[in-house]
C-alpha positions in Angstrom: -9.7 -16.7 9.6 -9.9 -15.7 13.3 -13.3 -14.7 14.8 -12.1 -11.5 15.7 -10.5 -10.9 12.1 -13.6 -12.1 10.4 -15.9 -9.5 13.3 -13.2 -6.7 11.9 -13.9 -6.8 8.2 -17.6 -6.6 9.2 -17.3 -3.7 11.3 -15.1 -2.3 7.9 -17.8 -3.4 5.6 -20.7 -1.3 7.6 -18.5 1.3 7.7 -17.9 1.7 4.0 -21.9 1.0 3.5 -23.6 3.2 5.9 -26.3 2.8 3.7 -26.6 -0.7 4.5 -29.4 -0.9 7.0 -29.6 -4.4 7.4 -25.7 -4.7 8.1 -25.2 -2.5 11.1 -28.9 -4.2 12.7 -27.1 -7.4 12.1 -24.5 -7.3 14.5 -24.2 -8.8 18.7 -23.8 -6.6 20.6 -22.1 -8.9 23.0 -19.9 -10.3 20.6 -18.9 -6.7 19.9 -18.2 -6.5 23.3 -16.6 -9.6 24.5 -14.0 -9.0 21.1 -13.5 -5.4 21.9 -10.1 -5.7 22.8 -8.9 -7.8 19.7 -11.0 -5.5 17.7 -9.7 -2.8 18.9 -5.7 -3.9 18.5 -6.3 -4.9 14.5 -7.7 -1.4 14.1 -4.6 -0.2 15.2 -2.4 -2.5 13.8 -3.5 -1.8 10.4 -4.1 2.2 11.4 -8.0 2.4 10.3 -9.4 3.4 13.8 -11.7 5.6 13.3 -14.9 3.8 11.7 -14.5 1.0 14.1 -14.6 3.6 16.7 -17.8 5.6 15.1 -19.4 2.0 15.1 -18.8 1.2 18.3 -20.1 4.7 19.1 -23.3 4.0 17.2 -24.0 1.0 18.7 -23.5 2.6 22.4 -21.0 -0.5 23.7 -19.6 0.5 26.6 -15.4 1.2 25.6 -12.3 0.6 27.3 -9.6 3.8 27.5 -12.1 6.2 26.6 -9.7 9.1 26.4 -7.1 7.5 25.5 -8.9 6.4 22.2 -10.7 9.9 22.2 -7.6 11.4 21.7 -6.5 8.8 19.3 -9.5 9.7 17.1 -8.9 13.2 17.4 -5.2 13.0 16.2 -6.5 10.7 13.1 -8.9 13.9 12.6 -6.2 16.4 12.7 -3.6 14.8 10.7 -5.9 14.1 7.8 -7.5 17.6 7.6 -3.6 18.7 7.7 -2.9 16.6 4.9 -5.3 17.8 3.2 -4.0 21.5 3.4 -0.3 20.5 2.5 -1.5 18.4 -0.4 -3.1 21.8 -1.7 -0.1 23.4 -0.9 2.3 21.9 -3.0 -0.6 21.5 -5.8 -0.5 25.0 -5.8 3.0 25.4 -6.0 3.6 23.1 -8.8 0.7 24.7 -10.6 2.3 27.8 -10.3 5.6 26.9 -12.0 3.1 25.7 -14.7 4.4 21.6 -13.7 2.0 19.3 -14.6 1.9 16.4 -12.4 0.1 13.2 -11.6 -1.4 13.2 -8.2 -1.0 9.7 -6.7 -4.0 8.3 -3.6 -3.7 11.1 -0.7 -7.0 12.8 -0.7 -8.1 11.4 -4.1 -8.8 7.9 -1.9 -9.7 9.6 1.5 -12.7 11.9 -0.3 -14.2 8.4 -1.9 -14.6 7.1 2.2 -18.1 8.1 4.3 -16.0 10.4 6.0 -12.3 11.3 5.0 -10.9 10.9 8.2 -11.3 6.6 8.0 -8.6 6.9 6.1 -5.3 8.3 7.8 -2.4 9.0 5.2 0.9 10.5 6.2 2.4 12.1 3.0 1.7 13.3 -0.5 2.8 11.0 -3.5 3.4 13.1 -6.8 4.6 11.3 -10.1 6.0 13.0 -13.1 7.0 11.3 -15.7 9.2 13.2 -17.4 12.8 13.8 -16.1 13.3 17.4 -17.2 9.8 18.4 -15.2 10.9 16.1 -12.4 14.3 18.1 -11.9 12.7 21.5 -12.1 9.8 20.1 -9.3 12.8 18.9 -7.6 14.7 22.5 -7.7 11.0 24.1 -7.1 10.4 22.5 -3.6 14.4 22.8 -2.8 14.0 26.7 -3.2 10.5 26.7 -1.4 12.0 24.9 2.0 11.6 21.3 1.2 14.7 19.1 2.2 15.9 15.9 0.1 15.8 12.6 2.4 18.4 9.8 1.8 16.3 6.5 1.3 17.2 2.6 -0.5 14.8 3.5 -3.2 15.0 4.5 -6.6 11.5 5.5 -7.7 10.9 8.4 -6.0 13.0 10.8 -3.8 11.4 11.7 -0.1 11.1 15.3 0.7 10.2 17.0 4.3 8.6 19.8 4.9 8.7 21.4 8.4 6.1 23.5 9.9 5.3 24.4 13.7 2.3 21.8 13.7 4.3 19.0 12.2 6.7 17.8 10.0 5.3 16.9 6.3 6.4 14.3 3.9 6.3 14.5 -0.2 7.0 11.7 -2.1 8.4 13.0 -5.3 7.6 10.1 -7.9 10.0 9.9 -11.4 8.5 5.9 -11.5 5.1 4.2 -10.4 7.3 1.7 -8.4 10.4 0.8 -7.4 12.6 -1.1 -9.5 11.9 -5.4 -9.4 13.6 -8.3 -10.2 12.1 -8.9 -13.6 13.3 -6.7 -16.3 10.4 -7.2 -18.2 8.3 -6.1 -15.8 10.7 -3.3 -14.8 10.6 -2.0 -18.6 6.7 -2.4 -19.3 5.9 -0.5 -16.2 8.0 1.9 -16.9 7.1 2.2 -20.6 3.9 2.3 -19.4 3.3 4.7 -17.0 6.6 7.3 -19.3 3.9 7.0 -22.3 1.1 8.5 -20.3 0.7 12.9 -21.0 0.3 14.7 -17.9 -1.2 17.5 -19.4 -4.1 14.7 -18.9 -5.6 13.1 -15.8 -5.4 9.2 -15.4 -8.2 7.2 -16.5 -10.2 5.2 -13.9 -8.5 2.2 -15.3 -5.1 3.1 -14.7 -6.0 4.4 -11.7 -7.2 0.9 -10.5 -4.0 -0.4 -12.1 -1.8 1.6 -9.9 -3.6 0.7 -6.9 -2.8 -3.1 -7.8 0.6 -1.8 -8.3 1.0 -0.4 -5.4 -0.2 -3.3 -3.5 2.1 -5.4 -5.7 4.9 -3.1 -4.2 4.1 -3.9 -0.2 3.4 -7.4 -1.2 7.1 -8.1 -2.4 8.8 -6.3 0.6 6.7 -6.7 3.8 3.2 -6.5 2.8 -0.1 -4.6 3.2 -2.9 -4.1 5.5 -6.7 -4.1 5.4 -6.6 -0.3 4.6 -5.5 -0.9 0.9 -8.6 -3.2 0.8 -10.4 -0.2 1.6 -9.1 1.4 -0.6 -9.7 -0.9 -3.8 -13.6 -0.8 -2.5 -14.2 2.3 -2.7 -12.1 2.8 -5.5 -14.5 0.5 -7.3 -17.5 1.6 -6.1 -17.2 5.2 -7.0 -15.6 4.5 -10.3 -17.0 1.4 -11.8 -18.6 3.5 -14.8 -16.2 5.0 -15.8 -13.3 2.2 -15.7 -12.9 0.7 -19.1 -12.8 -3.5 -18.3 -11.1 -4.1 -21.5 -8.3 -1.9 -20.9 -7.7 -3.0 -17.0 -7.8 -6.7 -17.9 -5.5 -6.2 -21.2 -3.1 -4.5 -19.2 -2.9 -6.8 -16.0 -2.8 -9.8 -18.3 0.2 -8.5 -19.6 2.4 -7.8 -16.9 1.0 -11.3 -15.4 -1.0 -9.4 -12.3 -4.7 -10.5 -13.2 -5.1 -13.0 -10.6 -3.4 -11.1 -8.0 -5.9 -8.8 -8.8 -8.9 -10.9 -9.1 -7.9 -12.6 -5.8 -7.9 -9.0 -4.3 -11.6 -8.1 -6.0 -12.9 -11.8 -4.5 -11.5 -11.2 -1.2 -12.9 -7.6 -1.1 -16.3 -8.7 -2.4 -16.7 -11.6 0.2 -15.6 -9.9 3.0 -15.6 -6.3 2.5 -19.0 -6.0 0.7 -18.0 -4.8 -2.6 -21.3 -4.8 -5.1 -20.0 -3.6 -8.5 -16.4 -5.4 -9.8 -15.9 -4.5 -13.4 -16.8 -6.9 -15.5 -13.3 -8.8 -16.5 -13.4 -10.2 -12.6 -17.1 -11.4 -13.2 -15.5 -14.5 -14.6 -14.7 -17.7 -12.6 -11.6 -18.1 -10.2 -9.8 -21.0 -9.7 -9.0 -22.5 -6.2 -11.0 -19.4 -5.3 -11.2 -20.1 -1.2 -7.8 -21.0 -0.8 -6.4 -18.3 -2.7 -8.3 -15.7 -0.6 -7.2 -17.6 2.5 -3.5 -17.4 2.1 -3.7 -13.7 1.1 -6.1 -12.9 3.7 -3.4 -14.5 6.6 -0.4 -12.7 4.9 -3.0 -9.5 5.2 -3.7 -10.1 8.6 -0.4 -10.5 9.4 1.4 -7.6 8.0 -0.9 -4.5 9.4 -0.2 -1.8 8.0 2.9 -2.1 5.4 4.1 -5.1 7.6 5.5 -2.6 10.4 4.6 -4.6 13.4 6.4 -7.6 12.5 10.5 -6.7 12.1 10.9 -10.1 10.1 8.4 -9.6 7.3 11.3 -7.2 5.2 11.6 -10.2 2.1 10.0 -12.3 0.1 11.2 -14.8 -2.0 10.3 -14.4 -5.5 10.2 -17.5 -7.5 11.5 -20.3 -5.4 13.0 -21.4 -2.0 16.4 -23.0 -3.5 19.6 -21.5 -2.9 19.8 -19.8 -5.6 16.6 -18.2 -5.3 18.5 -16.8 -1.9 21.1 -15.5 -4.0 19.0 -14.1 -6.3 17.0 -12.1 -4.0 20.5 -11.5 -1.8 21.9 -9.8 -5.0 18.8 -7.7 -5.8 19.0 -6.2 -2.6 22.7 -5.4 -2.9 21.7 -3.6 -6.7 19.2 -1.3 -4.6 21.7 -0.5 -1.8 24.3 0.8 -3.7 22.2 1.7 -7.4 24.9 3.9 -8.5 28.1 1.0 -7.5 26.4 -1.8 -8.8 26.7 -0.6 -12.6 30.6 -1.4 -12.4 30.6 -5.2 -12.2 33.8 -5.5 -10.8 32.9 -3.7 -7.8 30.1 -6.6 -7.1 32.4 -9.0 -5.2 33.0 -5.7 -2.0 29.1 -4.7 -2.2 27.8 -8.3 -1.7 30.0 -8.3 1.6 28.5 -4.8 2.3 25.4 -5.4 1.8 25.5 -8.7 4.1 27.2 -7.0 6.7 24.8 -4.1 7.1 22.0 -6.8 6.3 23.1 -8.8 9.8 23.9 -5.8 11.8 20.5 -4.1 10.9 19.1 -7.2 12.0 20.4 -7.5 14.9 20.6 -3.7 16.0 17.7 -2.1 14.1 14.6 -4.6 13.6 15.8 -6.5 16.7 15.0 -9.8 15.0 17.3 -13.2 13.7 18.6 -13.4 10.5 17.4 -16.7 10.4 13.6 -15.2 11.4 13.7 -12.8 8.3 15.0 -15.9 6.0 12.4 -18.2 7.3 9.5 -15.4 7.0 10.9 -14.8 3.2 10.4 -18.6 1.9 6.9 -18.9 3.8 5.9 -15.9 2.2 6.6 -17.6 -1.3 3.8 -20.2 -1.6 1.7 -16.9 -1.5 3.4 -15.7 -4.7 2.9 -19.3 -6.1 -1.1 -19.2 -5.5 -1.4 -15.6 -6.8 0.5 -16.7 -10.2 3.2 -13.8 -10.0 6.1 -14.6 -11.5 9.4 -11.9 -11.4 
């Protein structure tokens, strides 16, 4: 890990443990200087300005671009107290129509941070589970100005909402995540999360299970930033009471996630200052320092959701052969055209489709190589090896 990498999960760590005298007397000043403009271009690239900022701040080191960055700040400030007031918006308006609903991270992370502003969030995730609730949510927020976005997903439908401050987005969930390549893990996420009554909330321990899900999700595509780290610390730390071990480990080991997981908890404990870990990641992890190592470099890399790199958009999932090309090059064609790829004998026009838009995207879109994108997908796949994820 780079010095500068290493000084930013520091500066995260104080941050998250303002409590923690001894860590914000602990760090050099001139270091913090001299690394100021790395620092500074992480915390962008993963979109978690704001506590490196206040740090800075605290420790009076002279910064570069004050107003630039002051009205960076100030924008993180605004667009999470605005989030804030949509997310009660359409609570309200679900609630009214007598809709229950699972709300999904949003403010339900943000509130658990010192301050809610460290963490910026730019739309409102809503799962139901039930598809005669979803279509009447659906029909609700149609009827109340909300306008159905066209997206290559099938796990939730992206709805704007525009005001004169700002256009808002709603993520309107009918699964956890979208569909993988595995079938069995496609059916026991889904049976999963169908079997749950939203007349109830979500126990801690599924909560903690989506947030490895949802992880999971970014991982497979083109990745996740420091902020979900974050997120899984002070997840932890202001739920670790109440989140049943048992039930976490039973139902990671199952879908084949627990070291993914436990990888995640090591990395976050080492480097992000995380105390309390329930007590199924207590236990021992192999080939520990190398499995934090290639998933802190794949972190690193990404930023936030993998959006500064063009050629992070695959990842091989269980191999580097071929076939393993095909494989993935036909999954993408089944969530491009969901609908067409039922009729099998259709399959033969949508592969040339899908490779068609694939290469001109590439070209005209991302403004990477084809080649880039394939290359990026198979070094990406030793990381799946080390985490022990198999699709």
């Amino acid at each position: 890990m780079k010095q500068e990498e290493t000084l930013f999960l520091k500066i995260l760590n104080a941050s998250l443990h303002p409590e923690d005298t001894a860590l914000w007397q602990s760090f050099d000043p001139a270091l913090l200087q001299e690394l100021q403009p790395k620092i500074f271009t992480l915390a962008r690239k993963h979109k978690i300005l704001p506590p490196v900022y206040e740090l800075y701040c605290c420790k009076e080191i002279s910064l570069e671009h004050t107003p630039q960055l002051t009205s960076e700040i100030s924008t993180y400030a605004l667009s999470c107290y605005q989030m804030y007031g949509f997310t009660n918006y359409v609570s309200r308006l679900l609630d009214s129509a007598e809709i229950p609903f699972f709300l999904l991270k949003g403010i339900k992370l943000s509130e658990l941070y010192p301050k809610p502003e460290f963490r910026r969030f730019g739309d409102v995730d809503i799962l139901i589970n039930d598809d005669t609730l979803f279509e009447k949510a659906r029909q609700l927020l149609s009827e109340n100005g909300f306008q159905s976005q066209k997206l290559l997903v099938d796990h939730h439908i992206e709805m704007t909402y525009v005001r004169p401050e700002r256009t808002y987005i709603l993520e309107l969930h009918r699964k956890a995540i979208s569909s993988q390549d595995s079938k069995k893990l496609d059916t026991s996420i889904n049976r999963f999360f169908d079997s749950l009554p939203l007349e109830q909330p979500l126990s801690p321990a599924v909560e903690a299970f989506y947030l490895i899900l949802h992880m999971l999700q970014h991982l497979l595509s083109s990745g996740f930033g420091v902020k979900l780290l974050c997120d899984w610390v002070v997840y932890l730390e202001h739920h670790i009471d109440k989140i049943d071990s048992v039930q976490l480990k039973t139902i990671l080991d199952e879908l084949g996630l627990f070291t993914f997981a436990h990888t995640i908890t090591e990395l976050c404990v080492q480097k992000l200052g995380l105390t309390m870990v329930p007590e199924c990641f207590c236990q021992p992890l192999s080939d520990k320092k190398q499995k934090m190592a290639v998933l802190a470099e794949d972190i690193f890399t990404a930023g936030e959701f993998g959006k500064t790199d063009p050629s992070r958009m695959l990842i091989l999932k269980n191999g580097s052969s071929f076939s393993d090309y095909l494989k993935e090059f036909h999954f993408q064609m089944k969530r491009r055209y969901p609908s067409l790829q039922r009729i099998v004998p259709l399959w033969p026009a949508l592969w040339i489709l899908t490779g068609f838009y694939f290469v001109y995207n590439n070209r005209h879109l991302r403004h990477t190589s084809t080649h880039d994108i394939l290359q990026n997908a198979k070094a990406r796949q030793r990381l799946l090896d080390k985490m022990r994820i198999r699709l």
